[in-house]
N, C-alpha and C positions, 0 to 999 in steps of 0.2 A: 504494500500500500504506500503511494506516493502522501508526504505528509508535505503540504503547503505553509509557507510560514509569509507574512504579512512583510512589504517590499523595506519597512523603515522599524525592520528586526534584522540584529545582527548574531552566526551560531559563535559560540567562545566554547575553545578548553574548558572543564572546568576541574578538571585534576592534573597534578604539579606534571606529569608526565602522562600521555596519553600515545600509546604502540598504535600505529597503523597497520594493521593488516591485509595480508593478498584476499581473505574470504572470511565470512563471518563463521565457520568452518573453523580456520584456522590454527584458535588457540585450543590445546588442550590441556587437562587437569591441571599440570603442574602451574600453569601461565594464568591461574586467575587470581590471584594476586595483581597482575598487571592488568585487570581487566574490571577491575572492581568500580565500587562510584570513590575509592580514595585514591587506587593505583600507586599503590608502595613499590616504587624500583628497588629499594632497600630488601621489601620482604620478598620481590621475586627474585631479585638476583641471588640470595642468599638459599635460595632451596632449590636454583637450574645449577642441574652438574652441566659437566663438558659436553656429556654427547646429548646434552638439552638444549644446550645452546648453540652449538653447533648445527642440528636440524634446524633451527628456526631462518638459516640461510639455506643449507641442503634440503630441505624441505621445503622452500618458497613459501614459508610460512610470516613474513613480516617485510615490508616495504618501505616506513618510515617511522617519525616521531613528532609529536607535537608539546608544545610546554604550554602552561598553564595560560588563559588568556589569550592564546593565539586564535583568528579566526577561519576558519573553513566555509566553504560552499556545500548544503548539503543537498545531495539530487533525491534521495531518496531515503524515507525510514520504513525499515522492513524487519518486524521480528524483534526487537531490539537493537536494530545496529543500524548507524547511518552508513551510507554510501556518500563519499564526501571528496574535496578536490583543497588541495593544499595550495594554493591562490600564490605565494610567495615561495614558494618550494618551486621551481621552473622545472619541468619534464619533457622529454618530448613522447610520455606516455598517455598525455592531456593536452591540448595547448592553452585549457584552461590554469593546469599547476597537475600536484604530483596527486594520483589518484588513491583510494585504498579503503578502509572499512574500520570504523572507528566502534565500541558499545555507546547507546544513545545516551546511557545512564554517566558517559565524559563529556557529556555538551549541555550549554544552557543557551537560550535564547533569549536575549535581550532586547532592550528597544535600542532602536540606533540614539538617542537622545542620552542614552544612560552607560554608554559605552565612548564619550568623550572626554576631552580633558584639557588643563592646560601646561599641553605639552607631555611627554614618554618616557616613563622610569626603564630604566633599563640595568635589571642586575649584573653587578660587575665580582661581586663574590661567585666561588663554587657552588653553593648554595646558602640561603636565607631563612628566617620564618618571618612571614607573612604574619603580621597580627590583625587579628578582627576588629570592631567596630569601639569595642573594648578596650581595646589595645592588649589581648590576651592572645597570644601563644596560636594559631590555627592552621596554618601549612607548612610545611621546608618547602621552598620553590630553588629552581635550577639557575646555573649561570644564562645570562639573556632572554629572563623571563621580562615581558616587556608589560608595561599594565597603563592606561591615560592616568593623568596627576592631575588632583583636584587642587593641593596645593603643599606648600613645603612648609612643615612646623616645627623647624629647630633640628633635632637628632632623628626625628623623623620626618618621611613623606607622606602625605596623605593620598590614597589612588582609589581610582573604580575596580573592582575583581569580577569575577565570575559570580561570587556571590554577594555582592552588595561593596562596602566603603572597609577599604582597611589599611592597613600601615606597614611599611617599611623603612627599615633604619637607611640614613641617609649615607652610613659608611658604606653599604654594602648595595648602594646603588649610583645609577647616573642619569640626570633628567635632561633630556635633550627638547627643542621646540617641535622636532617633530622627525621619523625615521630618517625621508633625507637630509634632514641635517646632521646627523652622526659623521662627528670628524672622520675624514680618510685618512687610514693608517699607512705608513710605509711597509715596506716587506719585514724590515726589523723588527717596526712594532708587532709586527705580525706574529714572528717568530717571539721576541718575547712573551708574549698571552700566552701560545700556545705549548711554552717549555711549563708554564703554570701545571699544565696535567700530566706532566711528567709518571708514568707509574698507574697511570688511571688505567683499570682494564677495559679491553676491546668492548664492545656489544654489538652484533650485526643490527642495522638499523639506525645503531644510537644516535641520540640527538640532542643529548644532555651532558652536566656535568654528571651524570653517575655511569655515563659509558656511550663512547663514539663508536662509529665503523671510521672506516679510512673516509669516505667522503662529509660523513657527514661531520668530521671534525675538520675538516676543509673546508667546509659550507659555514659552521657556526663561527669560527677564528677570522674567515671574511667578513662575516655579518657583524660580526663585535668591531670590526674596524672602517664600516660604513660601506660593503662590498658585498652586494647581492649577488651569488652565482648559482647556477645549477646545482641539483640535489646532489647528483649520480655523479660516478667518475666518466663514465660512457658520453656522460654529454657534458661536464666540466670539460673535457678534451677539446670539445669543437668551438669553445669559445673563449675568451680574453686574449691575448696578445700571445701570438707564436712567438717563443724565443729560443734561440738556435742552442742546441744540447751545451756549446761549449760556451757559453755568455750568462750561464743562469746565476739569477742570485739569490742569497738569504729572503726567505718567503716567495718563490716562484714553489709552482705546483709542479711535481712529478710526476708522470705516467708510464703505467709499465703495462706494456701485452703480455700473451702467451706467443708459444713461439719464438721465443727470444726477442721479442718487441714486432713481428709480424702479424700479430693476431689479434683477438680481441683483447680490449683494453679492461684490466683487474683489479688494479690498487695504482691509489694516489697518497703523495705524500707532498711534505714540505721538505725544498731544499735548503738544508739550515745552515750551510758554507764549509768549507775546506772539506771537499768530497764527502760532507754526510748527509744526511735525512732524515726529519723529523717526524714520524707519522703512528699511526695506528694500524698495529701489523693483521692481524686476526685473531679467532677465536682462542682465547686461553694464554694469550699472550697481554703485554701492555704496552701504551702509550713509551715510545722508547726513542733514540737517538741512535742511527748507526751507520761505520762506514760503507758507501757503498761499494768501495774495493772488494773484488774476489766473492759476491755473493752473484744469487739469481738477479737479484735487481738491477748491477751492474750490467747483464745480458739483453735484461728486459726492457730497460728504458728506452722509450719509445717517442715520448712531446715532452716540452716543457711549456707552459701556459704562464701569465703574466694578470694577474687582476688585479692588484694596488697599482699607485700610483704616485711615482717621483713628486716629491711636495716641490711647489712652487719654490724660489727660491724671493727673497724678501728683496724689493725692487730701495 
């Protein structure tokens, strides 16, 4: 059943991390933790062994992530689960955004009137809590959970949520006038944020600070530094600036095929300078630095892509 929602309602997250998946099928027993109306990545990662999480890519079982307050397109509720389009997540699986299957019981619908603000917090800690209206204790949100700002009160910010008016400390946030206005990072700064997750384990999918895939810590390290890019590595390749293998620099994106860099494109990383690479390797591994002398990636590399941006120089 097609469920209709009124042109001046907008759908919102409304748990700290929300798994997209390939079918409402998808998740089984072990993964409802992640699927619940709170969605504890804490409590699901802590009970998926290796070969659990490992199928949830060998199995095409999950396709992205959403953080708390982000908003979707929904086409359809069916059963309990939206069918939904990730509007700022670019695919060329949609030419709407990235496609996938959320539980309905992670979305609220708002009036667009009550989903404004002035100006966009944007978390700059690994994670936060979120305090209620209260000012009491009520979510951990993720690095670049983004929420409108009603206004700034000292130690704290005041902002709209998914579920009504709450608070966050102003250490552990950044308020900008509006997304395009997020300063543009250099590649350094790039690479600096993203040595912050140093050690953080992989998650296929990921999209948060409790666990990335390889693009999708590509995707969020851009977007913290004012750089909107494709979700996937498959199509991060075919966009931002070609830069020739032997010119790359600290914060330029890596791509490596199969086939010794012949085939289809597998893993991105960041190039972090003097022959190494910053990235998220896979399953059961972490967030690591390493030479690319003498491994597969050495063989495989295949583009280098460019999407920061040399700062101006002060006239």
């Amino acid at each position: 059943m097609i469920k209709k929602k009124a042109i001046d309602t907008v759908w919102v997250v409304a748990v700290p991390v929300a798994t997209v998946w390939t079918a409402p099928d998808s998740p089984r027993d072990c993964d409802e933790p992640g699927i619940s109306s709170v969605s504890s990545m804490i409590e699901w990662l802590d009970q998926l062994d290796h070969k659990q999480k490992l199928a949830l890519c060998d199995d095409n079982l999950v396709q992205s992530q959403l953080l708390y307050g982000e908003e979707v397109i929904v086409d359809e509720m069916k059963d309990g689960w939206a069918r939904i389009i990730i509007p700022h997540q670019s695919s060329k699986k949609d030419d709407r955004g990235y496609p996938g299957y959320i539980p309905e019981r992670q979305l609220n619908a708002l009036p667009q009137s009550k989903w404004q603000g002035n100006g966009m917090l944007v978390v700059h800690d690994k994670q936060t809590m979120l305090l209620d209206e209260k000012r009491q204790p009520f979510l951990e949100v993720s690095y670049l959970t983004s929420l409108p700002v009603i206004q700034e009160e000292g130690v704290l910010i005041k902002v709209r949520t998914p579920h009504g008016e709450g608070y966050i400390s102003a250490e552990a946030a950044s308020v900008y006038p509006s997304p395009e206005e997020i300063p543009k990072g250099s590649g350094a700064a790039i690479i600096e944020s993203a040595e912050t997750f140093l050690d953080l384990p992989y998650f296929w999918g990921g999209m948060s600070s409790y666990g990335f895939d390889c693009s999708g810590f590509a995707y969020a390290l851009h977007k913290a530094h004012g750089y909107m890019i494709p979700r996937d590595a498959t199509d991060q390749v075919n966009r931002g600036v070609d830069i020739p293998i032997d010119q790359k620099q600290p914060g330029d994106l890596l791509f490596f095929a199969y086939e010794e860099g012949q085939g289809r494109v597998h893993h991105v990383g960041f190039y972090y300078g003097e022959g190494k690479m910053l990235h998220s390797p896979n399953v059961g591994k972490n967030i690591e630095i390493i030479d690319l002398r003498g491994t597969i990636y050495e063989k495989e590399l295949c583009a280098v892509r460019r999407y920061w941006e040399e700062a101006e120089e002060a006239g």
